[in-house]
SENU-576451 format. One record per residue (C-alpha): x, y, z negated; residue in three letters. Coordinates in steps of 0.2 Angstrom, whole numbers. Each point is the difference from the previous one (the first is absolute). Layout:
N
+-------+-------+-------+-----+
!     X !     Y !     Z !   r !
+-------+-------+-------+-----+
!     X !     Y !     Z ! ALA !
...
+-------+-------+-------+-----+
END
This chain:
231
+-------+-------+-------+-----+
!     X !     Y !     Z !   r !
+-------+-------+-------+-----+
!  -218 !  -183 !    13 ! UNK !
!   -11 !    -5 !   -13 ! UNK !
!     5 !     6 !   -18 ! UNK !
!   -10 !    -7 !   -16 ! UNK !
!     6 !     4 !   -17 ! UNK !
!    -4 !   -12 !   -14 ! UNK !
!    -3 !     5 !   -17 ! UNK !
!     0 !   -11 !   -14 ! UNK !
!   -15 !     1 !   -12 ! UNK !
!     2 !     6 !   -18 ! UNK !
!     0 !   -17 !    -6 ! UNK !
!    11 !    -7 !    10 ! UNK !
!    19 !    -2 !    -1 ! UNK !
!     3 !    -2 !    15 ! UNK !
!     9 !    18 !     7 ! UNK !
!    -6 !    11 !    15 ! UNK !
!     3 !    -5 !    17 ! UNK !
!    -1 !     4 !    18 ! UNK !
!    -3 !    -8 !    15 ! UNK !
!     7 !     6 !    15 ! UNK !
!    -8 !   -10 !    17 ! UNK !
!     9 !    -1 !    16 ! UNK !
!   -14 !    -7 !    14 ! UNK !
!     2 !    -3 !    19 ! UNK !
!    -5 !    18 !     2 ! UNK !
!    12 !     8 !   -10 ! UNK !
!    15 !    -7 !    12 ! UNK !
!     3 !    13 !     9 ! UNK !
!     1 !    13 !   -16 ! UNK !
!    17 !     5 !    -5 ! UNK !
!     9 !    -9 !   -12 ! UNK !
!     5 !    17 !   -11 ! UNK !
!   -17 !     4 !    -1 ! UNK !
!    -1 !   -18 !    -8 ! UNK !
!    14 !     4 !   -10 ! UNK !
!    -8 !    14 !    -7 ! UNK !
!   -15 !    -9 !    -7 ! UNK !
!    11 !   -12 !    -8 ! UNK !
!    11 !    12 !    -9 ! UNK !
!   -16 !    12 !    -4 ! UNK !
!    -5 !   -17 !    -9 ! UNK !
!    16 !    -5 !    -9 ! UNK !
!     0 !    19 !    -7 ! UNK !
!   -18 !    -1 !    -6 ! UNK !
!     0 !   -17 !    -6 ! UNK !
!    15 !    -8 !     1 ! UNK !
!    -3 !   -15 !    11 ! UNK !
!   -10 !    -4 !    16 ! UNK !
!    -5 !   -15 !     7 ! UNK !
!     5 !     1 !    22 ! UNK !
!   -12 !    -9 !     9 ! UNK !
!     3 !    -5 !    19 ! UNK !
!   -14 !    -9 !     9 ! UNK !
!     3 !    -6 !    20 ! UNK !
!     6 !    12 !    10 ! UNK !
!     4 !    12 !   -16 ! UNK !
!    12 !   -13 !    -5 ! UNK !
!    15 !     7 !     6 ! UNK !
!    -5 !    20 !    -3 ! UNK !
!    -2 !    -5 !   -19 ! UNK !
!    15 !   -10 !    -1 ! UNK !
!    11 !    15 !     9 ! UNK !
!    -8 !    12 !   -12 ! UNK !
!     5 !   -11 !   -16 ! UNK !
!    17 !    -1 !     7 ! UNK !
!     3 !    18 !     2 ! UNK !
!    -9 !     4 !   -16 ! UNK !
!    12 !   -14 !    -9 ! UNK !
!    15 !    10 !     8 ! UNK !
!    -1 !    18 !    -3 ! UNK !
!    -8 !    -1 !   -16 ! UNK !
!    -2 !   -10 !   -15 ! UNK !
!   -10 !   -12 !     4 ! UNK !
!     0 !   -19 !     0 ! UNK !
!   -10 !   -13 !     5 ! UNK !
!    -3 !   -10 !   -15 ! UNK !
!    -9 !   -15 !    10 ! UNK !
!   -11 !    -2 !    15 ! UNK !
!    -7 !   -15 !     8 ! UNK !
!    -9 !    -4 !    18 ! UNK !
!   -18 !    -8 !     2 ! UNK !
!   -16 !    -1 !    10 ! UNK !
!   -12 !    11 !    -6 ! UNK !
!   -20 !    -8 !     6 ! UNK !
!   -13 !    11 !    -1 ! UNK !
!   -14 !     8 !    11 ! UNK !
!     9 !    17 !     3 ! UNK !
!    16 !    -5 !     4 ! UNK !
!    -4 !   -17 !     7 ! UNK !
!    15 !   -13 !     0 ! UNK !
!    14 !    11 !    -5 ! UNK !
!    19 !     0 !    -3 ! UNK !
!     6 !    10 !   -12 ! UNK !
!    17 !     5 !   -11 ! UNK !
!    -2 !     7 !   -17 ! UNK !
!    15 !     9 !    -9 ! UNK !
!    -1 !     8 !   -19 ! UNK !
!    12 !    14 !    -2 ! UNK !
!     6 !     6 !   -17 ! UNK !
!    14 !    12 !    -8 ! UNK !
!    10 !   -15 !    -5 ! UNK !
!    11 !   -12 !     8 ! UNK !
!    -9 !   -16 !    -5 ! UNK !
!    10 !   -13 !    10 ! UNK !
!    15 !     4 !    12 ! UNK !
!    -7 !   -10 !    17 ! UNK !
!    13 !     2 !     8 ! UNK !
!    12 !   -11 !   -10 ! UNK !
!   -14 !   -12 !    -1 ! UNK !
!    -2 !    -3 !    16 ! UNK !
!    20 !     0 !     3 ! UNK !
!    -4 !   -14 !   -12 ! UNK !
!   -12 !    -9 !     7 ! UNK !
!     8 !    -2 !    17 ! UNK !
!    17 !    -9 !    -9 ! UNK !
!   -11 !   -12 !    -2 ! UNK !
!    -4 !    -3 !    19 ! UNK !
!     9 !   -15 !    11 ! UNK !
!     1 !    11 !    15 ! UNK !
!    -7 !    17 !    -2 ! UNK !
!     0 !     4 !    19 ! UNK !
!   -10 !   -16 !     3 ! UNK !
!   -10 !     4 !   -13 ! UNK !
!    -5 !    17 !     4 ! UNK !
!   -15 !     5 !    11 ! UNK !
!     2 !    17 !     8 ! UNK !
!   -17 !     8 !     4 ! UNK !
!     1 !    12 !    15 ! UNK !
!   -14 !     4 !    15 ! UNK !
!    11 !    -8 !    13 ! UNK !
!    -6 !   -19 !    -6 ! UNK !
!   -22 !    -5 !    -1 ! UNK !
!    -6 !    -3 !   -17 ! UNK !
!    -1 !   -18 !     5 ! UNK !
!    17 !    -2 !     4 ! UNK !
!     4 !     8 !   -16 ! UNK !
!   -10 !   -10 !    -9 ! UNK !
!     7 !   -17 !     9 ! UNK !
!    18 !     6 !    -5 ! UNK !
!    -5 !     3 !   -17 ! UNK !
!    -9 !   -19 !    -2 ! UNK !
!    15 !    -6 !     9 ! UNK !
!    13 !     6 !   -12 ! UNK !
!   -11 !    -5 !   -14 ! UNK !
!     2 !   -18 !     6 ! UNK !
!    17 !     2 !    -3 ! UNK !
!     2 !     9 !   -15 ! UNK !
!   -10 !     4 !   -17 ! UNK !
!     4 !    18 !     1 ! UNK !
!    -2 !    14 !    12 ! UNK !
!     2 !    19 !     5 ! UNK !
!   -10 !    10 !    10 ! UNK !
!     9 !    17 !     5 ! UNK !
!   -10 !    15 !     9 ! UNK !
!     6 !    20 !     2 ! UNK !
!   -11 !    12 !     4 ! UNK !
!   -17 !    -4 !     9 ! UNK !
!     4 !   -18 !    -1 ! UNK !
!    -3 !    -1 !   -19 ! UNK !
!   -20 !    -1 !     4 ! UNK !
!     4 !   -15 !    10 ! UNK !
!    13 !    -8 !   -12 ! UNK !
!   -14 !     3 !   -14 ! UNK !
!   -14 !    -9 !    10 ! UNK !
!    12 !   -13 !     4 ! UNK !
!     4 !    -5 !   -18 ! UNK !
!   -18 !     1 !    -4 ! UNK !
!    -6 !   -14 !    15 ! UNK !
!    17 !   -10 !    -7 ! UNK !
!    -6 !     0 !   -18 ! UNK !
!   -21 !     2 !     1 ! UNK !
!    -3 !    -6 !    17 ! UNK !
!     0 !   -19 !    -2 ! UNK !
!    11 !    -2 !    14 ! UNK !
!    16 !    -7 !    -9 ! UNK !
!     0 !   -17 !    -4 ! UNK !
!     9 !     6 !   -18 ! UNK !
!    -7 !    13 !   -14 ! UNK !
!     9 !    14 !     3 ! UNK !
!     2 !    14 !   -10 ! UNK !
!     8 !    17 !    -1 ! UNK !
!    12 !     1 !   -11 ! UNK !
!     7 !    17 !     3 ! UNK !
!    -2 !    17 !     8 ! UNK !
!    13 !    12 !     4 ! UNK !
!    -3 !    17 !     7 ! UNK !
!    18 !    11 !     5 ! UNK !
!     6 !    11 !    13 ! UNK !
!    11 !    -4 !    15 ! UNK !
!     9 !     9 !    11 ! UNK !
!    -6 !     4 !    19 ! UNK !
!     9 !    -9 !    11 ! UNK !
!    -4 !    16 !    16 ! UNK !
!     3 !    14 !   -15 ! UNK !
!    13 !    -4 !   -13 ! UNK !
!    -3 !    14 !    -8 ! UNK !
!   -20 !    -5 !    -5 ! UNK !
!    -6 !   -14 !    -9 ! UNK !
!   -16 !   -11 !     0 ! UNK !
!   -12 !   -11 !   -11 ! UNK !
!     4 !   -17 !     1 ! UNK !
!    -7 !   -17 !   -10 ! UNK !
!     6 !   -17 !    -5 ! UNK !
!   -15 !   -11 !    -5 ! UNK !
!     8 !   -15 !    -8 ! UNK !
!    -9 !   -17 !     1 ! UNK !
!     0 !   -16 !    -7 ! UNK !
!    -7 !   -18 !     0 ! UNK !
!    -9 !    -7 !   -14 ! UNK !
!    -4 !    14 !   -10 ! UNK !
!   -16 !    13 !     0 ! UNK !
!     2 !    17 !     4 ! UNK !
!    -1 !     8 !   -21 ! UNK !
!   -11 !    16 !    -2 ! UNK !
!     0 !     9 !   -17 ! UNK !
!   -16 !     4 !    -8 ! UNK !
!     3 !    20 !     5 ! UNK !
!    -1 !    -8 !    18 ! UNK !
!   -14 !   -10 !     0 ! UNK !
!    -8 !    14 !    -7 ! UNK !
!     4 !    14 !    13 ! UNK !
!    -2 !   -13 !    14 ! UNK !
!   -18 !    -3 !    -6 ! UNK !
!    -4 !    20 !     0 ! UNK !
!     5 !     2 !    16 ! UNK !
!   -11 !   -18 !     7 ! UNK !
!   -16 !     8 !    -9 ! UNK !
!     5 !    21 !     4 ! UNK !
!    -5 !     2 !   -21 ! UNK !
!    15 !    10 !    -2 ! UNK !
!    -4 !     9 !   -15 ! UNK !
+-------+-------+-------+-----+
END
């Protein structure tokens, strides 16, 4: 797991940072050891930004889940893009900023944003390995034709696919509609062979007609990663 801290110059007002990087060869590390780095960050900082790319996706998202639930810890935003550069070549990727204070509760947006669907179980895509990409992707295309807004559901492993899959949906010029992402929900669910345990999972809300919005701080950290200048 790669580890970079980012400190702000003296003439800046900007305040420290870190970046904690989660790459297709950190999935198989364990998430406490995750954890640790992102508390170890919040004590010596106070905020972190979480970054999950391919196959790192879910590791990074798992980690910000338990950080979020056994300590204070919030994710004040995150976003998902496709990072382009010569070292990582075409890549997906999640990014989530963690702070000490509860910026926005997501969960009651997200309640929110769902009274606004016609159908929700037709409007909801669940990710799991079961189903190809392709037919994923036709499902998705097909519910779009029907309605302007979407969800994409994934637990565990799944959420790399789910993240891929809003990515093709709303950078991949295959919709015949701009569609954007219009919100992101990280939360826990229970496990459906061990009630007693709980896993990451992700709703990736989309919607016709609208760009996917990335603040300044996004653009910004999305660039360091494409050009590996991370100081």
């Amino acid at each position: 797991m790669l580890q970079i801290v980012l400190g702000a110059s003296s003439m800046s007002s900007e305040p420290k940072g870190k970046i904690i990087a989660v790459g297709p060869a950190d999935a198989s590390a364990k998430t406490t050891d995750v954890v640790e780095s992102i508390i170890s960050a919040i004590l010596d900082v106070g905020q972190v930004d979480v970054v999950g790319i391919n196959e790192g996706i879910f590791l990074a998202c798992s980690a910000v889940n338990m950080a979020s639930e056994i300590a204070k810890v919030y994710v004040e935003d995150m976003c998902i893009a496709i990072l382009e550069a010569p070292a990582l070549a075409k890549s997906s990727a999640i990014s989530m900023h963690l702070g000490q204070k509860q910026t926005w509760d997501y969960t009651k947006i997200a309640e929110q944003e769902e009274k606004g669907f016609q159908d929700i179980e037709e409007q909801t895509v669940s990710v799991s390995r079961s189903a190809t990409f392709e037919r994923l992707l036709t499902i998705s295309l097909l519910r779009l034709a029907r309605f302007d807004k979407i969800r994409i559901v994934a637990a565990g492993g799944s959420i790399s696919d789910a993240v891929s899959l809003a990515l093709k949906l709303t950078t991949g010029q295959i919709s015949k509609d701009q569609v954007g992402i219009k919100l992101l929900h990280l939360y826990s669910i229970i496990m459906r062979n061990d009630p007693t345990k709980s896993i990451a999972a992700i709703s990736i809300f989309l919607q016709k007609g609208i760009p996917t919005q990335f603040s300044k701080r996004q653009r910004d950290l999305i660039k360091k990663l494409e050009s590996g200048n991370l100081s």
